[in-house]
C-alpha positions in Angstrom: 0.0 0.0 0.0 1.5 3.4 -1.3 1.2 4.9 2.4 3.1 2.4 4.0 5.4 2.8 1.4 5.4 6.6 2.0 5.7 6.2 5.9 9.0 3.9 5.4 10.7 6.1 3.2 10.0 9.2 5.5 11.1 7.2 8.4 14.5 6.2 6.9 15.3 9.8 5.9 17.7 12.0 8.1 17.8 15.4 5.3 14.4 16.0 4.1 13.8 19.3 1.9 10.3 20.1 1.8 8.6 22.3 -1.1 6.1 25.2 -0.9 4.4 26.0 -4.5 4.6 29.2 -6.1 2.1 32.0 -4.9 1.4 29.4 -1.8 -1.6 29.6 0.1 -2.3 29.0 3.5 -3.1 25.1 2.9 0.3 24.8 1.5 1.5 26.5 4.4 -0.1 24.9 6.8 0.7 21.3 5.4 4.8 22.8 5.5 4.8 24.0 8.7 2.9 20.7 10.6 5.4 18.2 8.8 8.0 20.7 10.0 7.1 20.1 13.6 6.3 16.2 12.9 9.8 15.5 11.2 12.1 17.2 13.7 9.9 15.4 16.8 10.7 12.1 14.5 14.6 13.2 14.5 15.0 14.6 10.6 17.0 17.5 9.6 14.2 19.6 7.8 14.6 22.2 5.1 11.9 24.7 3.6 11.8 25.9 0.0 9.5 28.2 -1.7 10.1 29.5 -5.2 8.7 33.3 -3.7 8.6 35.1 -0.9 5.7 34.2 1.9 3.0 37.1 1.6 2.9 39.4 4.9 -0.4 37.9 5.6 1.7 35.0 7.1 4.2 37.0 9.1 2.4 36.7 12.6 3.2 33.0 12.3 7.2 33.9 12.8 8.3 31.2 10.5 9.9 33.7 7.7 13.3 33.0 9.1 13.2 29.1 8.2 12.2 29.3 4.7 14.3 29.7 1.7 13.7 30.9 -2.1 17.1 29.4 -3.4 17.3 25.7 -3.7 20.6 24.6 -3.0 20.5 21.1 -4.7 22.3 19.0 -2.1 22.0 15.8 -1.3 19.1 15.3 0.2 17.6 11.9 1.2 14.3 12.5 0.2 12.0 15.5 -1.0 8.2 16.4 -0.1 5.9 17.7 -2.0 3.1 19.2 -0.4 -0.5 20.3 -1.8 1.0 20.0 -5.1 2.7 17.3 -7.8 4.1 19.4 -10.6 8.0 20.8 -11.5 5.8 23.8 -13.3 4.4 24.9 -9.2 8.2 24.8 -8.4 9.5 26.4 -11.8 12.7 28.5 -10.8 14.0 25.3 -8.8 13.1 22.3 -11.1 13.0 23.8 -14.6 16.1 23.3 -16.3 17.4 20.7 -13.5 14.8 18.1 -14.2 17.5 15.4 -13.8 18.3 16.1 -10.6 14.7 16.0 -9.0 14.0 13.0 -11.3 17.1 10.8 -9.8 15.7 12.2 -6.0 13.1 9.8 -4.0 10.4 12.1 -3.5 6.7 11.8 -1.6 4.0 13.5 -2.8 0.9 14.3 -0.8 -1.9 16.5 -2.6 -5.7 17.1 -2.8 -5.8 18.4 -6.3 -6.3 16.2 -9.6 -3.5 14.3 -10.6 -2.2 13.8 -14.3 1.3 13.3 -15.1 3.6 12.7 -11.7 7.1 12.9 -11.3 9.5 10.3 -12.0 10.5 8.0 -8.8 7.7 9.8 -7.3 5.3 7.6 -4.5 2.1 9.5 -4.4 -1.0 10.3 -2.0 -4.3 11.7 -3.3 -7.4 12.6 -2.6 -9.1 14.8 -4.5 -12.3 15.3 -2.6 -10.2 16.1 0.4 -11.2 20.4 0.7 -8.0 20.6 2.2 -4.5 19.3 2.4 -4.5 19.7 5.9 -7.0 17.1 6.0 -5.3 14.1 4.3 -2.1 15.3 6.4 -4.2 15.1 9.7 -5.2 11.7 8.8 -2.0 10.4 8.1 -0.6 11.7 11.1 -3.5 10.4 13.4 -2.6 6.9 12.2 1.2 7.1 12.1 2.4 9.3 14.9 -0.7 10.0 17.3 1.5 10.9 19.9 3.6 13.7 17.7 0.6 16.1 18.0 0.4 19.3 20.0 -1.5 22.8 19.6 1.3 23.7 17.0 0.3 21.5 15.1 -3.1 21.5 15.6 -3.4 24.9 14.6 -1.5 24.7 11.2 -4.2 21.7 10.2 -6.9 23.7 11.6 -5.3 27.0 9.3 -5.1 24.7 6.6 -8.6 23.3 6.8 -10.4 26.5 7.6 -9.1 28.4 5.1 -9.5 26.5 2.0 -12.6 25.7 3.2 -12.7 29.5 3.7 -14.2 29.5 7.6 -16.6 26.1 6.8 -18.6 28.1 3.9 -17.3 26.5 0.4 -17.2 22.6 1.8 -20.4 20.6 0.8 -22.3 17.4 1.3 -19.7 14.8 3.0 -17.2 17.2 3.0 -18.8 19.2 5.6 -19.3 16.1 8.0 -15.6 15.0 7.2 -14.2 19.1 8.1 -16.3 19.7 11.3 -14.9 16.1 12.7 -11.5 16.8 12.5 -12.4 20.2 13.3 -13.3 19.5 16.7 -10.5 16.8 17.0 -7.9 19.6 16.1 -9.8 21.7 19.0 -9.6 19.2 21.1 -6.0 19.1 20.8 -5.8 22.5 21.4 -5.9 24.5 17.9 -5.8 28.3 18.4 -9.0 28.8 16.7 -9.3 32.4 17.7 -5.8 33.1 16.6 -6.5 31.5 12.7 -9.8 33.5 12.5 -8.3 36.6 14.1 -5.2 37.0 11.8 -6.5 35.8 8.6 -10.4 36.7 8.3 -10.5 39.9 10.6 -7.0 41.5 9.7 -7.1 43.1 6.7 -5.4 46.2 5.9 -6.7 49.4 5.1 -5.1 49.2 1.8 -5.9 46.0 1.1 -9.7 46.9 1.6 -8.9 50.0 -1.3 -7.6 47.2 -3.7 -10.3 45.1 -3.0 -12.6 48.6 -3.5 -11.2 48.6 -7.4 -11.6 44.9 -8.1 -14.9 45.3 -7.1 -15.5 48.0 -9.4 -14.5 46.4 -12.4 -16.3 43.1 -12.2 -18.7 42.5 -14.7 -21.4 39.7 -15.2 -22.3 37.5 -18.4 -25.6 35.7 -18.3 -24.8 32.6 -20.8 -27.3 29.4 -21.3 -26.1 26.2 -21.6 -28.0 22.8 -21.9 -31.2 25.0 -20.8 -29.5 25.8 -17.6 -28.6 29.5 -16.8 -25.3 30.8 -16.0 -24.0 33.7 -14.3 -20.3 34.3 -15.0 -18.8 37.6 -12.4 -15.2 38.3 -13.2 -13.0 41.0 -13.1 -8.9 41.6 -12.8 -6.3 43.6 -12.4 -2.1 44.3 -12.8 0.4 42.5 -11.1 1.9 46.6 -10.9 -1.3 47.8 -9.2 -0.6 45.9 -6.7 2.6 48.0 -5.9 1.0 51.7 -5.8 -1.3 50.0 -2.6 1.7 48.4 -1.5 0.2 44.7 -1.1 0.9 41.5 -2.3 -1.3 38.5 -4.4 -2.6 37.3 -1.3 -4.4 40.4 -0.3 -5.5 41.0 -3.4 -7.5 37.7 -3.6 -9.8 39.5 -0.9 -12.1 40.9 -3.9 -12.5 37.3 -5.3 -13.6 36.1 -1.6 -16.6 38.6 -1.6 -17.4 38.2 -5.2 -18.3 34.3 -4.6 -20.3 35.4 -2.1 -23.0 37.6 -4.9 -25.9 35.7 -4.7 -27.1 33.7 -7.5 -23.8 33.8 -9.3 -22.1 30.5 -10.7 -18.7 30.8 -11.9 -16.4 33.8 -10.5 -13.0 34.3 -12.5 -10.5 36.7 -10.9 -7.3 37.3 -13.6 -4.0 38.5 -12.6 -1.5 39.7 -15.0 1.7 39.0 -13.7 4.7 40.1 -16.0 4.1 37.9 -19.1 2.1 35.8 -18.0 -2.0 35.6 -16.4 -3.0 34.1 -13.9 -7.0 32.7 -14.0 -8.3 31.9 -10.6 -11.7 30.2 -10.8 -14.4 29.0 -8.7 -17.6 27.4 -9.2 -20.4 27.5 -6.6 -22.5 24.1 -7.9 -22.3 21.1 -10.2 -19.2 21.9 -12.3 -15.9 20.6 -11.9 -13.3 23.7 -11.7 -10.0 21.3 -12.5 -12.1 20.2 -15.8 -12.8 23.6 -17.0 -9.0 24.7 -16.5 -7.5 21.8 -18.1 -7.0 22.9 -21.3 -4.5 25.7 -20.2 -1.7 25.5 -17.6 -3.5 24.2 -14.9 -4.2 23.1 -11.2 -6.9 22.8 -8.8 -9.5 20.2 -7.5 -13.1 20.6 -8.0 -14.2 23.9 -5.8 -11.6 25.7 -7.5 -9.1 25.9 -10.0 -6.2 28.3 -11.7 -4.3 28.4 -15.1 -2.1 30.4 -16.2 -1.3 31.8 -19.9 1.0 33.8 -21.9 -0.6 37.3 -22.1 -0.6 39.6 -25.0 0.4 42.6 -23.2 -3.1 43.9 -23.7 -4.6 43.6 -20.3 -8.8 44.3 -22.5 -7.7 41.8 -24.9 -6.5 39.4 -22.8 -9.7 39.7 -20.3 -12.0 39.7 -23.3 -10.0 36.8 -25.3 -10.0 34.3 -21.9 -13.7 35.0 -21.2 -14.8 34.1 -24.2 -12.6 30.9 -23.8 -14.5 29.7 -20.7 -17.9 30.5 -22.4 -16.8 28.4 -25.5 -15.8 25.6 -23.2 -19.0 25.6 -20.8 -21.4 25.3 -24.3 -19.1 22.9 -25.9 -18.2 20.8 -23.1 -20.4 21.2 -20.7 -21.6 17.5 -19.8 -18.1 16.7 -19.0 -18.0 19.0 -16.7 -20.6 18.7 -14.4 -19.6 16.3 -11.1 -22.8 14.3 -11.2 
């Protein structure tokens, strides 16, 4: 069974390098920071690598000091992947030294849809896990019971209650699955006030002016498919608009928060143009699977939501216009293929 297989190879290691995923989130972070405190309880020396720099949003957690955005290539005895599976989330490290993360052992644990997976690669998945936290808890429930304190409980808990976003995007088992492990991770005693405190009540004033001009710029496409009406909201902005409010990508996601929250609406796309490239993140309220809809591009994500990114053609309108128009042509074409049931 690949998790006994995954617990063995963890339990041999002495270096271990784990990975954070470009533009992390707070799953990803969470799902770092608890194997951080499980592998140095189990003995391991531990190293943290993120191919950018944590967003402020995660600076009460005091942890900028352990993590590193060089990769040094050395010889470690295995390497983690966590709440991702692809070189292209780790692209300044892996692209162009493909050989050496091929030749490495690696684990993988991840909740989004799996295609192609590295080579010498044992893998985890469960893609109707909400969270990454969640398949991590379980694992370390099994394995190493008596590893767990608060610390730990609380980067699950951040894990779980953010990409759940506070309990409000998880749905039919996933709900009884979250509020059991939860009240486990309470139990054990996760700083619940401290999670909801620093990440849903703390947001700065300029963050909130950002969030003012996302806002303003959404738009709404009414579209029928299959008989079935669909409300599209989107809206965007520049990676350099970012810089006169002095925030990061992580505060600027705040707009894309409220706008699934517009009643009635179906599919909310927030792009990000980011030098050459743009970012698409999507997220669909019903019956559609969000991984599906984002596969034809450069994509990730699990069912609730999804990303892609895309070469842009400098033209913020035209790229907007061009993509939106994509996602219509691929909800009338394909839409059957799409939908989870």
């Amino acid at each position: 069974m690949v998790l006994e297989e995954i617990k063995e190879k963890i339990e041999k290691a002495h270096k271990v390098a784990l990975f954070w995923h470009e533009h992390a989130d707070w799953d990803a972070l969470g799902s770092m920071l608890w194997f951080w405190s499980v592998l140095e309880k189990l003995g391991k020396e531990v190293y943290y690598f993120t191919p950018d720099h944590p967003s402020r949003v995660f600076d009460f957690l005091g942890v900028e000091w352990k993590i590193s955005c060089e990769f040094d290539y050395w010889e470690y005895d295995l390497l983690m992947f966590l709440d991702f599976s692809q070189y292209s989330r780790i692209p300044v490290f892996a692209f162009w030294h493909e050989d050496y993360f091929d030749k490495k052992e690696k684990v993988i644990i991840d909740h989004h849809k799996l295609e192609k997976t590295p080579d010498n690669a044992l893998v985890y998945c469960d893609s109707e896990s909400i969270s990454n936290c969640i398949l991590l808890y379980e694992i370390v429930r099994e394995w190493w019971k008596d590893l767990l304190d608060e610390n730990i409980a609380t980067y699950f808990f951040m894990g779980l209650a953010t990409d759940s976003w506070n309990f409000r995007y998880d749905e039919w088992e996933q709900s009884v699955r979250s509020f059991r492990i939860a009240a486990e991770l309470l139990e054990l005693g996760a700083k619940k006030k401290l999670v909801i405190d620093e990440i849903f009540r703390s947001k700065s004033y300029r963050s909130v002016q950002f969030m003012q001009m996302v806002l303003q710029r959404m738009q709404k496409i009414k579209m029928t498919v299959d008989n079935k009406d669909i409300n599209i909201i989107y809206s965007f902005y520049d990676e350099e608009e970012l810089e006169k409010y002095w925030i990061d990508h992580d505060e600027a996601d705040y707009g894309l928060h409220v706008m699934q929250d517009i009643r009635n609406d179906d599919l909310v796309v927030l792009l990000k143009k980011c030098g050459v490239f743009i970012n698409w993140s999507l997220r669909w309220r019903w019956d559609i699977d969000c991984s599906e809809l984002a596969k034809s591009f450069w994509w990730g994500g699990h069912i609730n939501a999804a990303w892609y990114k895309i070469q842009s053609c400098w033209y913020i309108e035209k790229d907007v216009k061009d993509m939106m128009e994509a996602i219509q042509k691929a909800l009338k074409e394909n839409y059957q293929k799409l939908l989870i049931w």
